[in-house]
Backbone bond lengths (Angstrom), bond angles and torsions (degrees), N, CA, C in turn:
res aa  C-N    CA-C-N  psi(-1)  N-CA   C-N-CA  omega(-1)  CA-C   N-CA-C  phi
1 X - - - 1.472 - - 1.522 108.44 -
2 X 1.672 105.17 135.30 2.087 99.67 179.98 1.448 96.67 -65.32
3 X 1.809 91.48 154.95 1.685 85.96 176.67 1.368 102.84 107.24
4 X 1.764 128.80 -35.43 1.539 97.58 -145.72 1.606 92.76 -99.58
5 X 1.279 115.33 168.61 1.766 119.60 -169.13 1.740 92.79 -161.97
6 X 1.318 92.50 144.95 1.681 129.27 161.25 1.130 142.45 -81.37
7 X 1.659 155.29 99.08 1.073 154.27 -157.76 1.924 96.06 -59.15
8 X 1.195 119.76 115.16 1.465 120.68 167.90 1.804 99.96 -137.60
9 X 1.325 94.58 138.25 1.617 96.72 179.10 1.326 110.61 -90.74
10 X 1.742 129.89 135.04 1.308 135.68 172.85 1.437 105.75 -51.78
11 X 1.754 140.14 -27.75 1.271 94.82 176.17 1.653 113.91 -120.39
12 X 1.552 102.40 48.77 1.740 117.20 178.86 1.757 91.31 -51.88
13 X 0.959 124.09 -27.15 1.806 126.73 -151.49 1.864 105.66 -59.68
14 X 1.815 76.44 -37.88 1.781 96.71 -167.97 1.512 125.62 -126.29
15 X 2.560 93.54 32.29 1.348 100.05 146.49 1.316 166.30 -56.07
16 X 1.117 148.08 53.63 1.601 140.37 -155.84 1.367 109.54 14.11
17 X 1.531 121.34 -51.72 1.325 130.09 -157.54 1.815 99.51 -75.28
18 X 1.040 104.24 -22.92 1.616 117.07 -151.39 1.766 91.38 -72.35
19 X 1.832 79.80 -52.60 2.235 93.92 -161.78 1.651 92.52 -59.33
20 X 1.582 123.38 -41.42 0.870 122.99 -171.89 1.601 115.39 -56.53
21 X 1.267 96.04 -42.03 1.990 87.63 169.09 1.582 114.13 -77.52
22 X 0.905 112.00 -35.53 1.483 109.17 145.97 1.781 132.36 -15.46
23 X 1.177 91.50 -89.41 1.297 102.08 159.33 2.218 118.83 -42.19
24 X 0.865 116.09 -53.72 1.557 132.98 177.64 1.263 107.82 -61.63
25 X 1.467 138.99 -48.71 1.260 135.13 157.83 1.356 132.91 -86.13
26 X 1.492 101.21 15.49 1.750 99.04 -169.52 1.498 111.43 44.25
27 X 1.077 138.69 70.82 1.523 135.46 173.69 1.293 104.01 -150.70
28 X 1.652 111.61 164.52 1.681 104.89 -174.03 1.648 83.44 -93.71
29 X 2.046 97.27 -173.88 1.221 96.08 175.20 1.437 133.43 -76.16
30 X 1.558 91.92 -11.52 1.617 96.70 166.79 1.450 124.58 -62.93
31 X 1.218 136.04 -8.76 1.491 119.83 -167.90 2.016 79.00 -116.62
32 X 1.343 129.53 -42.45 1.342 126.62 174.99 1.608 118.09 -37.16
33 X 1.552 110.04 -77.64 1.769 110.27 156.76 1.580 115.48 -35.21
34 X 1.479 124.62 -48.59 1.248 109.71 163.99 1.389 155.49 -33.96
35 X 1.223 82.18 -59.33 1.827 113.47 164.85 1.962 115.71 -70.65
36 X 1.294 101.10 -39.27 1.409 111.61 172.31 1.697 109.52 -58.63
37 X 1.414 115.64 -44.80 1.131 131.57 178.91 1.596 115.50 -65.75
38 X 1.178 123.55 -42.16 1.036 128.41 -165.60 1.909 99.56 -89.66
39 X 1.627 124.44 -18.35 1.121 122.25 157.41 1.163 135.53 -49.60
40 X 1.151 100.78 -77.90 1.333 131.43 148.40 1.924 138.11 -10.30
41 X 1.737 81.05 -51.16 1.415 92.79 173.08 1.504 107.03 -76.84
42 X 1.175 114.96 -38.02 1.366 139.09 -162.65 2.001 100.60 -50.93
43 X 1.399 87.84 -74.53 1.795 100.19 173.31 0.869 119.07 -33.51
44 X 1.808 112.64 -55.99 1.777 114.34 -176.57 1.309 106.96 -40.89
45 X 1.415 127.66 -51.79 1.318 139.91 -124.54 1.780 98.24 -102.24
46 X 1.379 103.58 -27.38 1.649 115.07 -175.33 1.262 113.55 -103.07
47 X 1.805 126.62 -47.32 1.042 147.44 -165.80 1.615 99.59 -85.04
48 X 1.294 117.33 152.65 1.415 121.08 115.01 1.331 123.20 -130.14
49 X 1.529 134.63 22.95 1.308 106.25 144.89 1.688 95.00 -126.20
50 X 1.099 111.63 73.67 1.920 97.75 175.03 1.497 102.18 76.12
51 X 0.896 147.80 -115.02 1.579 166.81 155.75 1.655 93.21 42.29
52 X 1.561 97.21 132.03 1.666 104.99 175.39 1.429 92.44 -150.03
53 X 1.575 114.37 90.54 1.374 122.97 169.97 1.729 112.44 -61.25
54 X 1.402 124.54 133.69 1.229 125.78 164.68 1.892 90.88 87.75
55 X 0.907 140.68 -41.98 1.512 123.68 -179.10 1.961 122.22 -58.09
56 X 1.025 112.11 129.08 1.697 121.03 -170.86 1.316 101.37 -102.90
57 X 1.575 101.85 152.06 1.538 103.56 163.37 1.432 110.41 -67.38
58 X 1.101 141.23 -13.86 1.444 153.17 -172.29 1.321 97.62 -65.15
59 X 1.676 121.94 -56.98 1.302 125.93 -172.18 1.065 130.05 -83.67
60 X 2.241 117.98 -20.38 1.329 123.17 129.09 1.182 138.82 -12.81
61 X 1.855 114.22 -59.53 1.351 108.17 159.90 1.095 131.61 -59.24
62 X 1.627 109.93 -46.46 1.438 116.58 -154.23 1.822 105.80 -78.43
63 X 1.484 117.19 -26.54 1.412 115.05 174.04 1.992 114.75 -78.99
64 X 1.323 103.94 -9.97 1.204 110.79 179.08 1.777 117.53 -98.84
65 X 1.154 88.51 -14.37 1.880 106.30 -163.75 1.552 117.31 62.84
66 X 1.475 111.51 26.10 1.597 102.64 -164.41 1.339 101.51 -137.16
67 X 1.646 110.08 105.06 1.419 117.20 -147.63 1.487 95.94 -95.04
68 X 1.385 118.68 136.83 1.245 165.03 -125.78 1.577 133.44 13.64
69 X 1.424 104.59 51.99 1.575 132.56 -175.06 1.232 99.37 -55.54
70 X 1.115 103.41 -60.88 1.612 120.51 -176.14 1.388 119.33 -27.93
71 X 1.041 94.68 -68.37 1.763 110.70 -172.99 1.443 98.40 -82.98
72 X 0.740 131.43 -47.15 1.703 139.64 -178.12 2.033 100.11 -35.89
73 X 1.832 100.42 -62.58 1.346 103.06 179.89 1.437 107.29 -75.24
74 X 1.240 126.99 -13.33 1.933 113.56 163.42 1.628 105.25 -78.53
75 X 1.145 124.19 -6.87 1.181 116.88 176.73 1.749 128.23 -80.61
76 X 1.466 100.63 -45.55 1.383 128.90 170.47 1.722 115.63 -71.73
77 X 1.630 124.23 -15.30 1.270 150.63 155.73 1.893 96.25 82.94
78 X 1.532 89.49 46.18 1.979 93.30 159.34 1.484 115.06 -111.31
79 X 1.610 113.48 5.17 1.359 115.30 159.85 1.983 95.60 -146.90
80 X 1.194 84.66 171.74 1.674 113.91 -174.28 1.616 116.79 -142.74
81 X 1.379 108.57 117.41 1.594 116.88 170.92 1.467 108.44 -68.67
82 X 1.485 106.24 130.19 1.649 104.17 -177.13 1.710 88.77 -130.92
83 X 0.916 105.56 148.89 1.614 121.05 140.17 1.215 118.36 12.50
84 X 1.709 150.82 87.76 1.288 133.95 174.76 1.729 105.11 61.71
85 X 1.119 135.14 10.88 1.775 130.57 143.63 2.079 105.31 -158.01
86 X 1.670 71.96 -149.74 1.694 83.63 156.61 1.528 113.60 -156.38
87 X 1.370 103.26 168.87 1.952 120.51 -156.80 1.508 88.88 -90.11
88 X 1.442 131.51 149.04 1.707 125.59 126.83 1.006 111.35 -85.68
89 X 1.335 142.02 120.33 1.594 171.63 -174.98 1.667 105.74 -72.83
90 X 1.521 93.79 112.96 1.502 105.52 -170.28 1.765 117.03 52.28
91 X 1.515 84.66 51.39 1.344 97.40 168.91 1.777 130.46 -56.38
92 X 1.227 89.44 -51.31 1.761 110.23 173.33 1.474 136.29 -44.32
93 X 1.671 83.11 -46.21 1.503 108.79 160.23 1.047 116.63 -41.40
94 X 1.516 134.91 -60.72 0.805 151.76 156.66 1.988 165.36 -51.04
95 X 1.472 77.53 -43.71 1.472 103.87 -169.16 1.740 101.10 -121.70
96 X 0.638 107.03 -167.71 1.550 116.75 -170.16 1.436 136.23 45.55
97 X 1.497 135.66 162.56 1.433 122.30 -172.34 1.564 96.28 -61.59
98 X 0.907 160.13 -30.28 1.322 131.60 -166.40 2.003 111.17 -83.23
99 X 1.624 99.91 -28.62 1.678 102.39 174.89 1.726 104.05 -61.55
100 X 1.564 99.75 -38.39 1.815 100.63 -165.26 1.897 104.86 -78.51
101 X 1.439 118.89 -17.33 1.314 113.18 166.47 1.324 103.42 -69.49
102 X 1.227 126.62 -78.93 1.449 135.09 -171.43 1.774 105.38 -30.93
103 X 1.507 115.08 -38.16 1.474 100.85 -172.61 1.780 98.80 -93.15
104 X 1.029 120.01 -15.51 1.577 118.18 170.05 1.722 115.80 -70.12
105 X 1.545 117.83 -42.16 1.031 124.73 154.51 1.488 149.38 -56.48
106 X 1.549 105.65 -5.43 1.291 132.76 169.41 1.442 115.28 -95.27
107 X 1.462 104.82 -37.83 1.822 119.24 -174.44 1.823 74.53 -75.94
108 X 1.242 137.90 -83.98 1.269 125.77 -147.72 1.506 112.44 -42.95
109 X 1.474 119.06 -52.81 1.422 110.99 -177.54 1.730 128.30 -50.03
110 X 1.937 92.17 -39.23 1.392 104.27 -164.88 1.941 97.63 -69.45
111 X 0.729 112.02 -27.81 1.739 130.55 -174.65 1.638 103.81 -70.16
112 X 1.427 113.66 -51.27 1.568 122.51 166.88 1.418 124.15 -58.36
113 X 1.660 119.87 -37.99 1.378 145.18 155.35 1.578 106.73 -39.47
114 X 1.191 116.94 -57.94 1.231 140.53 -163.81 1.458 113.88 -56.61
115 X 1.399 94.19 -78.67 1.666 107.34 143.13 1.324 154.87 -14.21
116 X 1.574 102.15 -50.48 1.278 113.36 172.45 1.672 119.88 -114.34
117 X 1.516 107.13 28.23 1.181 110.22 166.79 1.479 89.05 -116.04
118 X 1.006 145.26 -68.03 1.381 152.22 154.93 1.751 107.25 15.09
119 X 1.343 97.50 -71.44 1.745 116.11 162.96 1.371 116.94 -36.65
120 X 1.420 108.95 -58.23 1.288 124.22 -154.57 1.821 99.49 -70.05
121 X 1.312 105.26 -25.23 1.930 112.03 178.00 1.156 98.69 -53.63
122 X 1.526 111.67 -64.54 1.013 136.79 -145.02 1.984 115.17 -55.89
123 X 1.512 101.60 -33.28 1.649 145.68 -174.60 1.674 86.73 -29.93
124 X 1.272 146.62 104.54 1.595 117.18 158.95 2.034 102.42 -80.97
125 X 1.462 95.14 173.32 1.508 112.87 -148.31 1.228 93.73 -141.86
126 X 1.710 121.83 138.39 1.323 120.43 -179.26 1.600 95.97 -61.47
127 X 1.301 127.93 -74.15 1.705 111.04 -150.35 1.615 85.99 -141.34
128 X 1.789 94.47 160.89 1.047 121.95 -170.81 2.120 118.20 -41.40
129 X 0.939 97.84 -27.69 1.809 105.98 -175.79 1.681 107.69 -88.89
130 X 1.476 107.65 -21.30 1.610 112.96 174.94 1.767 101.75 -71.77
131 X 1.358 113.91 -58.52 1.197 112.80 172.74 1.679 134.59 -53.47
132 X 1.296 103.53 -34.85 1.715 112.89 176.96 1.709 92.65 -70.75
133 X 1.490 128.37 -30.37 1.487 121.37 -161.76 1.652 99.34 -81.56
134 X 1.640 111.17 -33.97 1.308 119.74 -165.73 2.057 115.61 -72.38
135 X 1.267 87.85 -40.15 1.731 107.08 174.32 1.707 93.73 -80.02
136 X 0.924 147.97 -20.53 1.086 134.31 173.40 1.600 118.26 -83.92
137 X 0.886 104.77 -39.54 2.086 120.59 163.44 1.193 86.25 -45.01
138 X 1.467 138.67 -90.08 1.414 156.90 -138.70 1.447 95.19 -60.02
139 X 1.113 148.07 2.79 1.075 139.64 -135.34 1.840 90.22 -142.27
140 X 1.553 118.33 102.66 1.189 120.63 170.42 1.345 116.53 -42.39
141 X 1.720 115.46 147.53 1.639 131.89 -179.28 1.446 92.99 -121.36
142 X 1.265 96.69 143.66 1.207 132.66 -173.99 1.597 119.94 -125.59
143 X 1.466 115.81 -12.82 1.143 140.02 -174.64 1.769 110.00 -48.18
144 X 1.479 103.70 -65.19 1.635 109.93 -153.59 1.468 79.01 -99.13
145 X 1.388 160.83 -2.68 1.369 131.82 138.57 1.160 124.51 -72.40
146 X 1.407 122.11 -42.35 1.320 109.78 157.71 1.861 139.85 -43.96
147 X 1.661 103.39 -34.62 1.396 111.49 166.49 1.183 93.45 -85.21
148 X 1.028 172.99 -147.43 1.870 150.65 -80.11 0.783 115.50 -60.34
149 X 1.746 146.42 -3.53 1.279 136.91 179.55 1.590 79.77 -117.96
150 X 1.317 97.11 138.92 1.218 123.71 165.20 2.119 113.67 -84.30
151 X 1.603 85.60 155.45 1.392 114.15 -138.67 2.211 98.77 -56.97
152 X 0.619 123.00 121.41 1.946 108.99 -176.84 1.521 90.75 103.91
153 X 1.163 145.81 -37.62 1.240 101.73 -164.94 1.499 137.96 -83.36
154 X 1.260 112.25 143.43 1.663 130.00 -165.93 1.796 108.53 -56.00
155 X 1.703 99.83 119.92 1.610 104.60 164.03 1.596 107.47 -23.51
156 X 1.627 94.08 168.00 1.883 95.09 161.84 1.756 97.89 -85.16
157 X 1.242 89.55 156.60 2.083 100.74 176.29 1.429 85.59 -75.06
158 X 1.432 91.53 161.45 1.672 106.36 169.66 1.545 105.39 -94.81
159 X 1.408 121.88 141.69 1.398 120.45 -159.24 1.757 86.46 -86.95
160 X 1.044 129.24 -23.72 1.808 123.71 -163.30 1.704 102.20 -112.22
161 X 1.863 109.28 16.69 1.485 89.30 168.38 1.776 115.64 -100.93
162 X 1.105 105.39 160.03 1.910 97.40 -179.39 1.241 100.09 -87.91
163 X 1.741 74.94 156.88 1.511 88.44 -166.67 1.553 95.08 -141.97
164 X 1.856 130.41 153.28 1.456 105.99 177.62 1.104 102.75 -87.58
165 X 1.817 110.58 178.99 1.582 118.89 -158.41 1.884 87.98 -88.81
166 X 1.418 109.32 156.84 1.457 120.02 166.20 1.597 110.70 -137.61
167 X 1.143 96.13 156.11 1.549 98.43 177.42 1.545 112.65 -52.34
168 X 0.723 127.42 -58.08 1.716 132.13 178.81 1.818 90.95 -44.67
169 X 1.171 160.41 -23.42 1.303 155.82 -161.73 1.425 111.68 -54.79
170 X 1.611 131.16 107.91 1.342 116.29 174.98 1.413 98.33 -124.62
171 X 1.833 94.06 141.55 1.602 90.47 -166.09 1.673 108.96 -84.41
172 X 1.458 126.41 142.78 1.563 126.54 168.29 1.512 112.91 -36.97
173 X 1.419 117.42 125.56 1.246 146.51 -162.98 2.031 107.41 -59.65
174 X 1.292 72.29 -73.77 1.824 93.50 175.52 1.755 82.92 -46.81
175 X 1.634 122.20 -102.53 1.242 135.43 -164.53 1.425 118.45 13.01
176 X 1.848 89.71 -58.76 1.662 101.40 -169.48 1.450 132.86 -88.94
177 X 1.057 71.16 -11.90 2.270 96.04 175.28 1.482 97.22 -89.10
178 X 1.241 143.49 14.96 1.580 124.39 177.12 1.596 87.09 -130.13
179 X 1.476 123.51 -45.51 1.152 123.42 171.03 1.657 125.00 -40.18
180 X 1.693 98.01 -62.81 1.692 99.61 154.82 0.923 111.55 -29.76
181 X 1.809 124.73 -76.25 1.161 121.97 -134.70 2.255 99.78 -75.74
182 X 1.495 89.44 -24.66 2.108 69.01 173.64 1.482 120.16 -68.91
183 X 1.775 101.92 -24.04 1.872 108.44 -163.47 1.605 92.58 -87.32
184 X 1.617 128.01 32.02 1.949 120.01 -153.45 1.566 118.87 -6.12
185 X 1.619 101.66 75.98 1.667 104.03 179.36 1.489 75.99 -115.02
186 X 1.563 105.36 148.49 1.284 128.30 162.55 2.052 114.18 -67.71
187 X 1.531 116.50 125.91 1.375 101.30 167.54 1.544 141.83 -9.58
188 X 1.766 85.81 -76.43 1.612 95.30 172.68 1.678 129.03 -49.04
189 X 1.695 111.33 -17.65 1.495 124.41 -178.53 1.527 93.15 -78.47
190 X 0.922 153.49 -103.23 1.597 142.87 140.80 1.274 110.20 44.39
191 X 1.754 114.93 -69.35 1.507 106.61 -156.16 1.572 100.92 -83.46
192 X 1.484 109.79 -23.07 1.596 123.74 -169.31 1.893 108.24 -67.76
193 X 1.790 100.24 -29.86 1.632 93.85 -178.26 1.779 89.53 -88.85
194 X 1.043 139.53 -43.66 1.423 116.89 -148.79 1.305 123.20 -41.95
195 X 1.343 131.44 -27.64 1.263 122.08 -172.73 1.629 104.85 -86.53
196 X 0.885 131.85 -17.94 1.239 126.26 -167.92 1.712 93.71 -99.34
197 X 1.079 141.07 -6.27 1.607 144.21 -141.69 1.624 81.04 -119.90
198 X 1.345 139.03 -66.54 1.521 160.71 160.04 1.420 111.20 -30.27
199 X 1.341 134.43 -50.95 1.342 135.00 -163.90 1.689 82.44 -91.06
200 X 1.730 130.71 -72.02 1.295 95.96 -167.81 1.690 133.32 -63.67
201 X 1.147 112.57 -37.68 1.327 105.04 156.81 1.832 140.07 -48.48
202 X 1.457 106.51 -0.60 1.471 111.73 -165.47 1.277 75.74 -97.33
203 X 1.413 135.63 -39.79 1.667 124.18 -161.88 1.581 100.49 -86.00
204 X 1.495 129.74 0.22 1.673 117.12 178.47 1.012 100.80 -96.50
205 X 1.502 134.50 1.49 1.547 107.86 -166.80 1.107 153.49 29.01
206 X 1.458 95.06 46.53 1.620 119.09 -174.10 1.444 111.05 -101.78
207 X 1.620 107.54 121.62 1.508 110.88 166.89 1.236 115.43 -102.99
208 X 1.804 98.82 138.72 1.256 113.97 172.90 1.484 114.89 -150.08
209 X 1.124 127.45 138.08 1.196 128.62 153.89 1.389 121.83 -3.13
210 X 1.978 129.63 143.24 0.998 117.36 177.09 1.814 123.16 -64.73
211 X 1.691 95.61 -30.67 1.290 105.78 -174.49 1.742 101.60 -47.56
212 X 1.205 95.24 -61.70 1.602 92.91 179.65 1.283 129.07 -72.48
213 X 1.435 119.87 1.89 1.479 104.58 177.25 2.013 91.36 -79.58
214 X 1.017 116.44 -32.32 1.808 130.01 -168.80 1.320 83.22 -66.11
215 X 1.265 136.81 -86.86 1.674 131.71 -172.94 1.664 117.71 -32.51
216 X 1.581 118.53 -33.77 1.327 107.22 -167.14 1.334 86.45 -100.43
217 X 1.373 138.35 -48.17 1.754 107.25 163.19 1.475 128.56 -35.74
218 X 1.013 130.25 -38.27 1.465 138.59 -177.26 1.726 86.60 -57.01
219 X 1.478 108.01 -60.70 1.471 88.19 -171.13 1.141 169.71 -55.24
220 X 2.011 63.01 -34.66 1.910 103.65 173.96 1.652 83.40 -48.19
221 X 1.669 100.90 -81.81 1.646 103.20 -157.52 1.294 132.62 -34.92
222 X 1.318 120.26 -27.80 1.505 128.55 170.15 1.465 105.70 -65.08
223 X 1.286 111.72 -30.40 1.756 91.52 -172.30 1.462 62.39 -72.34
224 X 1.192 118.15 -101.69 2.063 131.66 -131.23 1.802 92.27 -14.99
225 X 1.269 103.78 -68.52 1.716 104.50 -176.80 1.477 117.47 -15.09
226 X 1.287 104.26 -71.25 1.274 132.89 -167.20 2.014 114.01 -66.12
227 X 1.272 114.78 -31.51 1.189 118.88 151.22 1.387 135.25 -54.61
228 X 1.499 91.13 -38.63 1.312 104.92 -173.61 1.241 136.41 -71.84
229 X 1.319 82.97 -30.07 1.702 119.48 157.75 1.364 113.53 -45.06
230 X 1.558 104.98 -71.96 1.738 115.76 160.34 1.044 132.20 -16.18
231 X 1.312 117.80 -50.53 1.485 128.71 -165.77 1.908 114.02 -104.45
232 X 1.117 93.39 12.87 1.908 102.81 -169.93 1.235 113.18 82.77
233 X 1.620 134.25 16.92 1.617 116.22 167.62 1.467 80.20 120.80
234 X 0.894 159.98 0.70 1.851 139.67 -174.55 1.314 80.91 -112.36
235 X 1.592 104.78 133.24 1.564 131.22 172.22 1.498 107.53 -96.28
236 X 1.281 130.08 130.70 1.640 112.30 169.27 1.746 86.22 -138.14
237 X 1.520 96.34 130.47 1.584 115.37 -170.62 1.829 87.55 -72.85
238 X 1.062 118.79 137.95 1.943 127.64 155.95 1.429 98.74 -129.09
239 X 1.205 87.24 175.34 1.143 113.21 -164.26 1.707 118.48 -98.44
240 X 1.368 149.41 72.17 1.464 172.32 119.52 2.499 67.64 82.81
241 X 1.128 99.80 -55.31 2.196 77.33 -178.90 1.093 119.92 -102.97
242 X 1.457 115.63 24.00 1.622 114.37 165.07 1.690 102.64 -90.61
243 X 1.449 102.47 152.65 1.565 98.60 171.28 1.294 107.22 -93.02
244 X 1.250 104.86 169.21 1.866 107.99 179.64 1.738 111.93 -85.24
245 X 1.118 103.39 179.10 1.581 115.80 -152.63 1.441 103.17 -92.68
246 X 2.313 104.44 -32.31 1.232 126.67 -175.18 1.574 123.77 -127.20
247 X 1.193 122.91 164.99 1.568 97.42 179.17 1.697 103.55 -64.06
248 X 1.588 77.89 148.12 1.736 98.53 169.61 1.682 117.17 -99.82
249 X 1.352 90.92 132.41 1.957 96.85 -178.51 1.346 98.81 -102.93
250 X 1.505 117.79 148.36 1.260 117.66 167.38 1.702 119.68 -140.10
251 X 0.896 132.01 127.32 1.370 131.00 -155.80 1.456 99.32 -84.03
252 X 1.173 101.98 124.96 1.672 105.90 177.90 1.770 116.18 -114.19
């Protein structure tokens, strides 16, 4: 439909996550933003909550030309293998009429902001001491928030900045029980990879977002699950570059 558009940020070009797929597909960032773009658009247009029944990472590549996108973005936890397709992860956030109000509604205020300080220059003032009093009003206080919090204490964390994984890492309760339940891994498959999912990742020092540390657990566990399966019920945790012992199935 003319008219329709996608939330993409001007500096996706010169994400960590981005170079990092970069790196994973051998491709520059031009064909990466490409392919991201052409996802992306795709969902809006098919999806409304994330969900792309019947689509493969197989066909990720092959509609993008950028061979192993697919898995690359289940890796980094901006997509998720579910059941008969795959999810885009924090879709909402993003995509849909309610992401494109919320970001239209921000451009309007910040634009109105804009505006009415603009005005406010403009304001003439009987004499010079009305004006120094008037620009000084206009002028945010910081005073009585600064005195009620006592002296050292730490901002709030940002819940969507990365962070690397540490042993102490426990994943959100709710989070991972809905996640399971789209990737159909049983609980206990979940609780059975975490320790082994935690210790190797504490030694890569890889930051990422919480969303994605919850997405690339989901994943880990589906492989282990899904091996395990393979072999008659014996799980053996490897490592995301060890090969397996048995054939590996993977639900596409």
């Amino acid at each position: 439909m003319a008219g329709e558009w996608i939330k993409m940020r001007t500096n996706l070009w010169d994400d960590p996550r981005v170079s990092h797929l970069c790196d994973l597909v051998d491709q520059p960032e031009a064909m990466v933003v490409g392919a991201l773009y052409w996802l992306w658009s795709m969902a809006d247009e098919h999806s409304e909550d994330g969900l792309l029944p019947g689509l493969t990472l197989r066909a990720i590549d092959r509609k993008t030309g950028v061979a192993g996108i697919g898995a690359a973005l289940v890796q980094i936890g901006w997509l998720a293998e579910v059941d008969g397709g795959v999810e885009v992860v924090k879709f909402a956030e993003h995509n849909g009429a309610s992401a494109k109000r919320r970001c239209q509604d921000a451009q309007r205020k910040a634009s109105v902001r804009s505006a009415s300080a603009s005005d406010a220059d403009k304001k003439p003032t009987g004499t010079g001491a009305r004006e120094e009093k008037r620009r000084e009003d206009l002028k945010p206080s910081h005073t009585a928030r600064d005195d009620a919090a006592p002296e050292g204490d730490p901002k709030p964390a940002d819940p969507d900045a990365p962070f690397a994984m540490t042993l102490e890492w426990e994943p959100d309760p709710g989070r991972l029980k809905t996640l399971a339940f789209r990737a159909g891994l049983p609980q206990q498959a979940v609780a059975d990879a975490l320790g082994a999912f935690v210790i190797h990742h504490e030694a890569k020092g890889l930051a990422l977002t919480a969303a994605e540390w919850h997405a690339k657990l989901i994943t880990w566990a589906k492989s282990d699950h899904v091996r395990g399966a393979a072999q008659g019920g014996k799980v053996t945790a490897l490592r995301p570059d060890q090969k397996p012992a048995g054939p590996r199935v993977v639900n596409v």
